[in-house]
N, C-alpha and C positions, 0 to 999 in steps of 0.2 A: 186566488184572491180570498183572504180572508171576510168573515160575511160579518155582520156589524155586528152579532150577539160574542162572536168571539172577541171581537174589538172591544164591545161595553164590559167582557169579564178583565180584560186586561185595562182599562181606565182607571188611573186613579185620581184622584182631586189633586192641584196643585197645593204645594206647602213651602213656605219661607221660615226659615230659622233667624232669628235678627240677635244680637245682642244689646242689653238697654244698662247705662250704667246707672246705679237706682242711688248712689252715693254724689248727688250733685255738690255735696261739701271737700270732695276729692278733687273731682273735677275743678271746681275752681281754685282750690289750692295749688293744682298745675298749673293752673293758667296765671296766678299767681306768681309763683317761684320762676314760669318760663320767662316772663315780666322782668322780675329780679334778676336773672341771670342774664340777659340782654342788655339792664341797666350798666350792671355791677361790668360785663365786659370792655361795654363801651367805654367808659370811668374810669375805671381802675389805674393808677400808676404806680407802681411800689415805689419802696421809699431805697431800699435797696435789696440788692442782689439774691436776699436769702429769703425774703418775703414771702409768704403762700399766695396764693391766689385768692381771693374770698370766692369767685365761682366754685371750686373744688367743690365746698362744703355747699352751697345750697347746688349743684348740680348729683349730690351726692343726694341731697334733699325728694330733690325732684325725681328720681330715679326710682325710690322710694315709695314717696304716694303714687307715681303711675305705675309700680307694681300691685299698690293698694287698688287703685282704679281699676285696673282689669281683673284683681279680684273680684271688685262688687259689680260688675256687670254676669248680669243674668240671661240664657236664653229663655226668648219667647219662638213658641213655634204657631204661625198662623197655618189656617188649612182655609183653600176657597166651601164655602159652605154650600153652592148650587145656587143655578140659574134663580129658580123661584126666590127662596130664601132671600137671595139679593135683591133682587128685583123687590121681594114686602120691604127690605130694608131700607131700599131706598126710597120708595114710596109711605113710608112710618118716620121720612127727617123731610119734606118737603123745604125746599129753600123761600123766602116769601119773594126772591129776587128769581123773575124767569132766564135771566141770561146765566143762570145755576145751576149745577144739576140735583146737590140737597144740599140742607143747612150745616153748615159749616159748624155750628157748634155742638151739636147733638151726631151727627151724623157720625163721626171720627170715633166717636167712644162705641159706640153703637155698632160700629162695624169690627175695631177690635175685640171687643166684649164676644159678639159671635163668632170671630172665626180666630181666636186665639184659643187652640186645643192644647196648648202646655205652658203656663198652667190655666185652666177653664177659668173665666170670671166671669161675672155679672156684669151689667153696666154699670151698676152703682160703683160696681169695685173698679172697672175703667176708670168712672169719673173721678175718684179720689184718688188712685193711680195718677190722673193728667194732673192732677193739682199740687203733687208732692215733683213730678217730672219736669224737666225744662222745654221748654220748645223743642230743641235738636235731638230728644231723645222720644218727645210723643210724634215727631215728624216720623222717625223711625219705623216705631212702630206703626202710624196709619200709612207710610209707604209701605210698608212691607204688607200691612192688611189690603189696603188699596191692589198691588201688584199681583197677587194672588186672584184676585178679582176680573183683573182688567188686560196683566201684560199677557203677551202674546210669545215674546221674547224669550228664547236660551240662552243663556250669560256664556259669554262665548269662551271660552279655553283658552286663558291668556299665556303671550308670549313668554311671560314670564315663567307660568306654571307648568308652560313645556318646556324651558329651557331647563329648569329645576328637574323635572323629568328624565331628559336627559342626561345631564348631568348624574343623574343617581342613578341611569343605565335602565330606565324604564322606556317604555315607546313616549313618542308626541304627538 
């Protein structure tokens, strides 16, 4: 049985890699066009037989910015920062509501700010980071900060990624 100082040399803090699209005028241009190209499906009746389709061109569209879209998404990689550390953090966002465990608006920036190890920011840089971001992308990031933290959980090795495995002759 190995004895606990060989255990604490092999420990290392948990890390989550998240990608965040930092282009929210992309993102809604697809959301946009996918809009349009739903309409325009629904709609559409040629007049005759030699007629293009108007989907073509904005599906052609859409293809497009969501290749732009995943270009401007950026990784962030969070690291759990340590018991203590946490613990002052969450005791320095106090929620004023006790059925809470900190305050909701200070707290989230505050927590990525410290354990976002690529690239490092401050809080101030969090917070002006959350103001340029949409909900669905600072959710991201404070779930990914959050889970680092808290999960307990190994993401389990999906069906899929063994069948894909297999398939290319690897184990599953």
């Amino acid at each position: 049985m190995a004895s606990i100082e060989d255990i604490l040399k092999q420990a290392k803090p948990r890390e989550r890699t998240v990608m965040v699209c930092i282009r929210g005028d992309l993102a809604g241009e697809a959301e946009r066009l996918t809009d349009e190209l739903a309409k325009v499906s629904e709609d559409w009746e040629p007049s005759d037989l030699t007629e293009e389709h108007p989907g073509r061109t904005i599906a052609a569209r859409l293809k497009a910015v969501r290749e732009q879209t995943r270009g401007a998404e950026v990784p962030f990689t969070l690291r759990y920062i340590g018991d203590r550390a946490y613990s002052d953090l969450l005791a320095a966002h106090p929620s004023g509501d006790d059925s809470q465990a900190f305050n909701s608006d200070t707290f989230p920036k505050a927590l990525v700010a410290a354990s976002c190890v690529d690239p490092v920011m401050t809080e101030d840089q969090a917070t002006a980071q959350f103001e340029k971001l949409n909900q669905g992308e600072i959710k991201r990031l404070f779930d990914a900060a959050w889970d680092v933290h808290n999960s307990s959980e190994i993401v389990p090795f999906s069906l899929a990624a063994s069948a894909l495995l297999a398939a290319l002759g690897g184990e599953s």
